[in-house]
C-alpha positions as CSV (number, residue, x, y, z in Angstrom):
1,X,0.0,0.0,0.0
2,X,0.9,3.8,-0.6
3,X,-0.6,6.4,1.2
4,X,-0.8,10.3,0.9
5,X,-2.3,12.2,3.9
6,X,-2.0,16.5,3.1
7,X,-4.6,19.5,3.1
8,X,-5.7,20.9,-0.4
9,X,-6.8,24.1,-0.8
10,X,-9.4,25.7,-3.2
11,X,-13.1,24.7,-3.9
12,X,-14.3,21.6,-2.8
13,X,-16.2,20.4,-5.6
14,X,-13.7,22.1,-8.2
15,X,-11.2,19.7,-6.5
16,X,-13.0,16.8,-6.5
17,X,-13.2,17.8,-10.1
18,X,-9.9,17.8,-11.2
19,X,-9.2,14.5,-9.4
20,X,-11.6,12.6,-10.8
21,X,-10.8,14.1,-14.4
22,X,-7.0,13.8,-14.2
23,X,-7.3,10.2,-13.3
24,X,-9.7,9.4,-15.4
25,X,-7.8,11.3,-18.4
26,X,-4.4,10.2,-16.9
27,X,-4.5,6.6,-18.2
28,X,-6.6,5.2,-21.0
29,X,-7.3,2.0,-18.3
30,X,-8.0,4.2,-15.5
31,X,-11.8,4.1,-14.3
32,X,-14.0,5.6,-11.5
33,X,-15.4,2.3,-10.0
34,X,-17.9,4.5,-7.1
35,X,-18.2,7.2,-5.4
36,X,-19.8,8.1,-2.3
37,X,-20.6,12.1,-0.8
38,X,-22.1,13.1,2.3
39,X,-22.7,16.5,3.8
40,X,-24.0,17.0,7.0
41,X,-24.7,20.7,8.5
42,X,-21.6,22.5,7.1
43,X,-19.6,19.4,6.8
44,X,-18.6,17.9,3.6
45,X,-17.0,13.8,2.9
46,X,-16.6,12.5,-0.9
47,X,-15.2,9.2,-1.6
48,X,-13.6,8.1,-4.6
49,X,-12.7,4.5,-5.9
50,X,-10.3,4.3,-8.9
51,X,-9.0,1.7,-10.5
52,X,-6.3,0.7,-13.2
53,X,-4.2,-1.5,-14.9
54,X,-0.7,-1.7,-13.7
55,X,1.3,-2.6,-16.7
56,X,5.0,-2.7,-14.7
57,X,2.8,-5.5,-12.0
58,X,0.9,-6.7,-14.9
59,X,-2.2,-6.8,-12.7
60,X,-4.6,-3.5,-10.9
61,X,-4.5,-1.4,-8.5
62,X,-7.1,0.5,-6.6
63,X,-6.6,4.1,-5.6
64,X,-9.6,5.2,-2.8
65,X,-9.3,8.9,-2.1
66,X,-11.4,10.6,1.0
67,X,-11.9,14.6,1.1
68,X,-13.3,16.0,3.9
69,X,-14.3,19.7,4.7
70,X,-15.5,21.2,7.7
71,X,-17.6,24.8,6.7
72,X,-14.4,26.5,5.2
73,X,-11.7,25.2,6.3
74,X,-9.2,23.6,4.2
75,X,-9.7,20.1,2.4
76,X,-8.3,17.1,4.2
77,X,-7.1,14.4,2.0
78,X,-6.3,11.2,2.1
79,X,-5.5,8.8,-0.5
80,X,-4.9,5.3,-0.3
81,X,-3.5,2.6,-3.2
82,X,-4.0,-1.4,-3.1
83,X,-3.8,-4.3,-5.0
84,X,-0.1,-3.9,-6.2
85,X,1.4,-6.8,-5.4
86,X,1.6,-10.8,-7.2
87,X,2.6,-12.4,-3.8
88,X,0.5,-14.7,-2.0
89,X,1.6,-13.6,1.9
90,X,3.9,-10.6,1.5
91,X,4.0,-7.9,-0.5
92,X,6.4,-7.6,-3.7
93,X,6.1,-5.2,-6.3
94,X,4.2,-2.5,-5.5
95,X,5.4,-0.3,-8.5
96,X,1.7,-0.1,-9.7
97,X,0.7,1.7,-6.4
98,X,3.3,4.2,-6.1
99,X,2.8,5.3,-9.9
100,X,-1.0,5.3,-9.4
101,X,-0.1,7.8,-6.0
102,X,2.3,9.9,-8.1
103,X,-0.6,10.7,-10.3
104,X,-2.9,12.0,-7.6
105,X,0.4,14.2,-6.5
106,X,0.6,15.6,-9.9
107,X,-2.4,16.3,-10.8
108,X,-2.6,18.0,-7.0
109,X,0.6,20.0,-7.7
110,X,2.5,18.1,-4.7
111,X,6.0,18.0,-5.0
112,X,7.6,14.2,-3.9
């Protein structure tokens, strides 16, 4: 697993926007599998499942990303890859889940 845990500035839905657009648009086997949003009083939760092929593991990977927002406050963000790995009881190969991860930083503008 890869993880990426940061605050994102900006609109909430104009994120959630460009996230699910420069996934989607940022492989041609890239796909939104669900999604999930809740508000509640002035607070805000989306949930996104992605999902693509990993050529280098020869197999997918998942990438579920969470935003919440409380009234105006900044986005918090979390992101989380799985399904990398061709082992049966450890992990090995997890090239897929670190590219899929380095997507959602580029398309967010975060520097590794």
């Amino acid at each position: 697993m890869a993880k990426l845990e940061c605050t994102v500035n900006g609109d909430f839905d104009a994120v959630i926007a460009k996230i699910t657009d420069g996934i989607e648009n940022g492989s041609m086997t890239s796909s939104l599998e669900d999604s999930s949003d809740f508000t509640i009083g002035d607070v805000r939760c989306s949930v996104r499942v992605f999902e693509r092929y990993s050529y280098m593991g020869k197999n997918r990977v998942s990438l579920s990303i969470t935003l919440l927002q409380v009234g105006s406050n900044p986005i918090q963000l979390s992101a989380i890859t799985s399904g990398g790995s061709q082992a049966m009881l450890f992990k090995i190969n997890t090239l897929g889940e670190e590219s899929f991860l380095d997507l959602l930083k580029e398309i967010l503008g975060i520097r590794n």
